[in-house]
C-alpha positions in Angstrom: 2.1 29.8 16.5 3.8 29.0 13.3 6.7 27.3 15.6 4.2 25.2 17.5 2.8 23.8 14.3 6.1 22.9 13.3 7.1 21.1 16.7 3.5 19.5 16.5 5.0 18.2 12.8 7.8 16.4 13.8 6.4 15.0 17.1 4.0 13.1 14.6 6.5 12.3 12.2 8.2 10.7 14.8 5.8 8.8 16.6 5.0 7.3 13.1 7.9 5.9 12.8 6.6 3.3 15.0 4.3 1.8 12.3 7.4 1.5 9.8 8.2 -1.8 10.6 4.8 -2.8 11.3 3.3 -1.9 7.8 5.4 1.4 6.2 2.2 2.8 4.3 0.5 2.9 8.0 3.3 5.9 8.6 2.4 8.1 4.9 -1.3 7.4 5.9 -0.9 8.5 9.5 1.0 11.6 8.7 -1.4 12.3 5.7 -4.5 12.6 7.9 -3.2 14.4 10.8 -1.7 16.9 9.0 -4.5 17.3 6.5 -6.6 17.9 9.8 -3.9 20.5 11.1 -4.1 22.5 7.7 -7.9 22.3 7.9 -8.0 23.6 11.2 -5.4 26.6 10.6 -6.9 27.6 7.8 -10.7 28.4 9.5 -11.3 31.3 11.8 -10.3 32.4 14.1 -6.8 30.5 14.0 -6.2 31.6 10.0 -5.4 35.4 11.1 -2.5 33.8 13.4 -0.5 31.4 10.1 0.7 33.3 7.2 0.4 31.5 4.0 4.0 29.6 4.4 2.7 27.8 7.0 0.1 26.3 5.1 2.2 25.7 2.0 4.5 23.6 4.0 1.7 21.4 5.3 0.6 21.2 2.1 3.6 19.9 1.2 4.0 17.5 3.1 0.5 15.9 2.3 2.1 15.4 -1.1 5.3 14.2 -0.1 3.8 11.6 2.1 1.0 11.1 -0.7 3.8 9.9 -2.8 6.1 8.0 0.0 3.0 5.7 0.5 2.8 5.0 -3.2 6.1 3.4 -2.9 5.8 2.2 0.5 2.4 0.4 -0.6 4.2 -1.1 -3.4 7.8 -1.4 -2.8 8.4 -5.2 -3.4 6.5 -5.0 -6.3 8.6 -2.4 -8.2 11.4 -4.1 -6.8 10.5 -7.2 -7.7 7.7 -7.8 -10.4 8.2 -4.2 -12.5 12.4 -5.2 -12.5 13.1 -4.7 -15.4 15.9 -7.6 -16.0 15.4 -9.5 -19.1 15.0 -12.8 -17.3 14.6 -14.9 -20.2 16.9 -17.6 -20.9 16.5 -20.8 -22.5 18.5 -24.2 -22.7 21.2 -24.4 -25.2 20.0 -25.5 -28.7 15.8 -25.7 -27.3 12.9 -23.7 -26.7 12.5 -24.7 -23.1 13.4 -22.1 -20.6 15.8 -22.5 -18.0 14.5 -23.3 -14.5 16.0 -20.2 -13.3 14.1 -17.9 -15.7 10.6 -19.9 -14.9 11.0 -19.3 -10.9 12.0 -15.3 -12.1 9.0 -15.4 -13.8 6.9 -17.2 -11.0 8.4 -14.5 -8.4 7.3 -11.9 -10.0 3.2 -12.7 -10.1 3.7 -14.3 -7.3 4.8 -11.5 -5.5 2.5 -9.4 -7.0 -0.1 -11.4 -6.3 0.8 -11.6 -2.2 1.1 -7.9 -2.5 -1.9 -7.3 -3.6 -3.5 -9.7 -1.0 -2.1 -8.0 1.4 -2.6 -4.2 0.5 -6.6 -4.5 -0.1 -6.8 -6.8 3.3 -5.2 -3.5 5.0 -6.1 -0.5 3.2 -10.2 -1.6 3.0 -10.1 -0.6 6.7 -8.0 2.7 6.9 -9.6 5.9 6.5 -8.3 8.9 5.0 -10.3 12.1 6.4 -9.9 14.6 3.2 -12.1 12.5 0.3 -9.9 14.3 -2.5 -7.0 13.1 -1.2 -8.6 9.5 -0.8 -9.2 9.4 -4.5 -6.1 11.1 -5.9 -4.5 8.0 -3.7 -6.3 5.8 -5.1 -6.2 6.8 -8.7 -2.2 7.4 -8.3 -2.5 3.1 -7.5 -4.5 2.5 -10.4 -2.5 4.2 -12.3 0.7 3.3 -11.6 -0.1 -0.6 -10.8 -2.3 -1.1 -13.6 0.2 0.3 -16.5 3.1 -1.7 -14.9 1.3 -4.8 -14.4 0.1 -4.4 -18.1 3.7 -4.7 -19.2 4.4 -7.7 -17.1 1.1 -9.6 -18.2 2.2 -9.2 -21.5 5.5 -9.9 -21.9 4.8 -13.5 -20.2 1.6 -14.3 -20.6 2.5 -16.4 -23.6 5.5 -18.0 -22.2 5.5 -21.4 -20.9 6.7 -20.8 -17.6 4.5 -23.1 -15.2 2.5 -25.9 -15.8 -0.5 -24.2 -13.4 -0.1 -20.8 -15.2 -4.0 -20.3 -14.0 -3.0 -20.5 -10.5 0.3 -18.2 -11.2 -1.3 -15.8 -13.1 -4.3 -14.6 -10.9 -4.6 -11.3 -12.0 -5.5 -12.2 -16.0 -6.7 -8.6 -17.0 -6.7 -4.7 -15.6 -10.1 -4.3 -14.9 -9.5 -6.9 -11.6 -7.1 -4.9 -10.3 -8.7 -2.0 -10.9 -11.6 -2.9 -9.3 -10.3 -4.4 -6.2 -7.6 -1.0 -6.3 -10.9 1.0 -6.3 -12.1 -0.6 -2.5 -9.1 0.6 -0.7 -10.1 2.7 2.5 -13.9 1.5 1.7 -15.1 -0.3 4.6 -13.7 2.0 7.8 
């Protein structure tokens, strides 16, 4: 039995390697709930007197490892791009002006957080993770990895004169917006 279980593994892992290139969280989600629902299943009578408690560890583990793969997945161009942490501040010789490449830096980065975000809560509203405790440890890892990041970014250029329509650049003006729309994912499957 505990070889099966293994072999059931990796057929799922690899059929979720489909969804990488459609949406890469889709894959850590995917894996997540089906092997939550192996390990809930393995663990019940009558199959629990045929796994030893390795067997269950390892699904465990898994859970976690692809628990933390979709917080980078999910996020990916955002730490790559709007958490950088590249001091992209440069201004013209002898003003206080910025240079036009350090505005459109600047831009990129809530811009790009700002798509990501979009994009994210349009997806992750409609997926379902079976196990609730692992549905809000997710969601609480986003909050709290997205909101203390974005915190830095808000405030290092909130007060810089990088856009004329900083309103429409800036959409995300305090913590308590993300952190409420972060709080909908996998709400309304």
């Amino acid at each position: 039995p505990k070889n099966f279980i293994t072999k059931l593994v990796q057929k799922i892992e690899e059929k979720s390697n489909t969804l990488l290139k459609k949406y890469p969280p889709l894959k850590n989600i995917l894996l997540i709930n089906n092997i939550f629902y192996i390990h809930s299943k393995i663990t019940q009578e009558p199959l629990s007197k045929y796994f030893d408690k390795d067997v269950t560890t390892k699904l465990k583990d898994k859970i976690n490892t692809n628990s933390k793969e979709y917080l980078k997945n999910t996020w990916r161009k955002v730490i790559e791009i709007t958490f950088s942490h590249k001091d992209d501040i440069a201004y013209e010789k002898g003003t206080n002006e910025l240079k036009a490449t350090s505005k459109e830096m600047i831009k990129k980065r809530f811009t790009t957080f700002n798509d990501e975000m979009k994009l994210n809560l349009k997806i992750q509203q409609h997926i379902q993770i079976i196990d609730k405790n692992i549905e809000r440890s997710m969601v609480k890892n986003n909050i709290k990895y997205i909101t203390k990041n974005y915190q830095e970014v808000l405030n290092k250029y909130q007060n810089v004169n990088f856009s004329k329509n900083i309103d429409k650049v800036i959409i995300y003006k305090d913590i308590e917006q993300i952190n409420n729309e972060l709080q909908t994912y996998f709400s309304i499957s």
